[in-house]
LOSEKOL-434963 format. One record per residue: y negated, x, z of N, C-alpha, C in turn; residue in one letter. Coordinates in nm, 3 decimals, padded with zeros to 5 digits. Each point is the difference from the previous one (the first is absolute). Layout:
% LOSEKOL-434963
REC/ny/nx/nz/cay/cax/caz/cy/cx/cz/miro
REC/Y/X/Z/Y/X/Z/Y/X/Z/A .
...
***
This chain:
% LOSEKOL-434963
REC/ny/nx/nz/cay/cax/caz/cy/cx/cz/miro
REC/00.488/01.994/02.258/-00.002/00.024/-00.146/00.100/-00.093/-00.070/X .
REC/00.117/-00.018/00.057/00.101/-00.092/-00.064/-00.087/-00.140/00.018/X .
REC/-00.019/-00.033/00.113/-00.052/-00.150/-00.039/-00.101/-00.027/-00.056/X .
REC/-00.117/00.115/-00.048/-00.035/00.012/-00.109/00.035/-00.025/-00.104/X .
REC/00.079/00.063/-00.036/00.070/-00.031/-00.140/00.101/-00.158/-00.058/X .
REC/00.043/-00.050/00.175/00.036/-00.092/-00.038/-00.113/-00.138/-00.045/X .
REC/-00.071/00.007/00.103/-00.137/-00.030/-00.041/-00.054/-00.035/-00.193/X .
REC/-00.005/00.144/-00.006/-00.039/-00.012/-00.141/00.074/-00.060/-00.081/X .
REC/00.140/00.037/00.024/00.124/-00.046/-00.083/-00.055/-00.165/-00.022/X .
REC/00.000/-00.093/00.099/-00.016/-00.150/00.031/-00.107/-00.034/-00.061/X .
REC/-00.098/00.087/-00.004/-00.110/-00.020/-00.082/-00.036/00.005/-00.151/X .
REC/00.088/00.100/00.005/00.037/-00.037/-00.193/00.086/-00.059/-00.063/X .
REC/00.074/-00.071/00.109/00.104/-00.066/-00.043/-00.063/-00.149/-00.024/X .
REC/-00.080/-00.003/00.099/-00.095/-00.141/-00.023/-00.125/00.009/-00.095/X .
REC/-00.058/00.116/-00.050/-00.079/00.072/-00.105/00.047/-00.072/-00.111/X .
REC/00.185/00.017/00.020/00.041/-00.003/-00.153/00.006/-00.139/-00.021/X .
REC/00.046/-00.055/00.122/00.045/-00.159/-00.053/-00.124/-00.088/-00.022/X .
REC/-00.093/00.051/00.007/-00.147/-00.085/-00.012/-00.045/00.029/-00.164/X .
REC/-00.031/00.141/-00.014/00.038/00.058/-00.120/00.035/-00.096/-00.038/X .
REC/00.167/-00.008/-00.012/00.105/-00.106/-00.114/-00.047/-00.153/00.028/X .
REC/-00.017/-00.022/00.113/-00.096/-00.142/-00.039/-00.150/-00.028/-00.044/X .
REC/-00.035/00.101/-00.004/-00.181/00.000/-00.070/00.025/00.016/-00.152/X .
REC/00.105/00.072/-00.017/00.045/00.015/-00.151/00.052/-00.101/-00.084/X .
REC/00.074/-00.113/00.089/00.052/-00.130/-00.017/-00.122/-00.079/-00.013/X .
REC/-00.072/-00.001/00.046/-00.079/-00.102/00.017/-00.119/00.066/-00.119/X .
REC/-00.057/00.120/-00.006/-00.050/00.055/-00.144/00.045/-00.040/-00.092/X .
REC/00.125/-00.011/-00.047/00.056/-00.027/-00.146/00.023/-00.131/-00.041/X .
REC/-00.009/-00.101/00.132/00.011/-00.107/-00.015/-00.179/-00.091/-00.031/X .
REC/-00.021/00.093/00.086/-00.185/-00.052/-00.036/-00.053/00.047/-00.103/X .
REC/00.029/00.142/-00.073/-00.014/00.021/-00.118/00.050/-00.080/-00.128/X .
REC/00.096/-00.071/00.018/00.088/-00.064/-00.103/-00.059/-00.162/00.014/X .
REC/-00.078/-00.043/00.093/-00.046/-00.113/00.028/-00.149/00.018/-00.064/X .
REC/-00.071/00.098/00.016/-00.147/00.073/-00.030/00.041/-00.033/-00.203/X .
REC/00.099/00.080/00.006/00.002/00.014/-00.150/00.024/-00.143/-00.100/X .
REC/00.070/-00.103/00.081/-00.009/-00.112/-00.057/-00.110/-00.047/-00.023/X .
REC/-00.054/-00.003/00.099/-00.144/-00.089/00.030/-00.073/00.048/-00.134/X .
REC/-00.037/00.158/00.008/-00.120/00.021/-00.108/00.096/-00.036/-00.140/X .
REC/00.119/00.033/-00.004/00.035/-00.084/-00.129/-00.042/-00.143/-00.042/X .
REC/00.021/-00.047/00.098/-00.035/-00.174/-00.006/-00.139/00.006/-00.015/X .
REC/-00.115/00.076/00.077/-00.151/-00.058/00.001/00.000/00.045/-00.145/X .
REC/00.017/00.092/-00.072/-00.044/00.064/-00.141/00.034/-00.070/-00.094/X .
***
């Protein structure tokens, strides 16, 4: 049961840091997205 849990622990710990880089990389492609249709219009 404990190494269960440690288990999971490692797993959301890497959950999260992907998270914070999918989020990095969202706001940055959003802010690149948003230029563009400024410019085509």
């Amino acid at each position: 049961k404990k190494g269960g849990d440690e288990v999971l622990q490692a797993i959301r710990s890497t959950i999260h840091r992907n998270s914070e880089n999918h989020l990095k990389m969202d706001s940055t492609k959003t802010s690149k997205e948003k230029r563009d249709s400024t410019e085509s219009h």
